[in-house]
N, C-alpha and C positions, 0 to 999 in steps of 0.2 A: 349368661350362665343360668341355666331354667337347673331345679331338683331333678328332674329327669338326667340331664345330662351330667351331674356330679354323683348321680348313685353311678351312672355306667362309667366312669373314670374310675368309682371306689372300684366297683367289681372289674374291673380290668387290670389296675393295680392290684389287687389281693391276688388273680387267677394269675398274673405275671410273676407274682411275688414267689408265691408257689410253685414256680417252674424255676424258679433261681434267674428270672432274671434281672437287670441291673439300670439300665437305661430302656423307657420303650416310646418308640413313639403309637401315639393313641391317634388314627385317622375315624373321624366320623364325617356325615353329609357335609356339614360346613363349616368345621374347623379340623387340624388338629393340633397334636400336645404331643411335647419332649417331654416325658417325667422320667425324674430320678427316684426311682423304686423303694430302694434304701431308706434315702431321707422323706420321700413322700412328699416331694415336691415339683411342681410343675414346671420346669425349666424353660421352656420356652412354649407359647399360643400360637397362633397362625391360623385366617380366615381361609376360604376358600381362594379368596384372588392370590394371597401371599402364598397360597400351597403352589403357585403354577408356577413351574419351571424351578421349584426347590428339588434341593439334594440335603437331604439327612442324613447326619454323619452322626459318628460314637454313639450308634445304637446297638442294643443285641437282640433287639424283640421288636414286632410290631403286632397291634392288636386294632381289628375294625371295630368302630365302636356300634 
């Protein structure tokens, strides 16, 4: 986790927050993130290899990071 990559989670989360949503997952180049909105928490990570052949469920948003 570099500051780079935790300011663009914040700003993802705020700009999602702001649309009302609730669950999002956050895809960037080589990870991504389940966060719950609400409580401002990152529910689940996942690198690039663990992203292949995933299926993301109980989301309502996605945001590229």
């Amino acid at each position: 986790m570099t500051d780079t990559l935790i300011d663009k989670l914040n700003t993802a989360a705020d700009n999602a927050r702001d649309k009302g949503a609730k669950d999002v997952v956050m895809i960037g180049s080589d990870a991504a993130f389940i966060v719950n909105i609400p409580n401002n928490i990152v529910i689940t990570a996942m690198n690039g290899n663990e992203m292949k052949n995933s299926i993301f469920t109980n989301i309502d948003s996605a945001v590229l990071l």
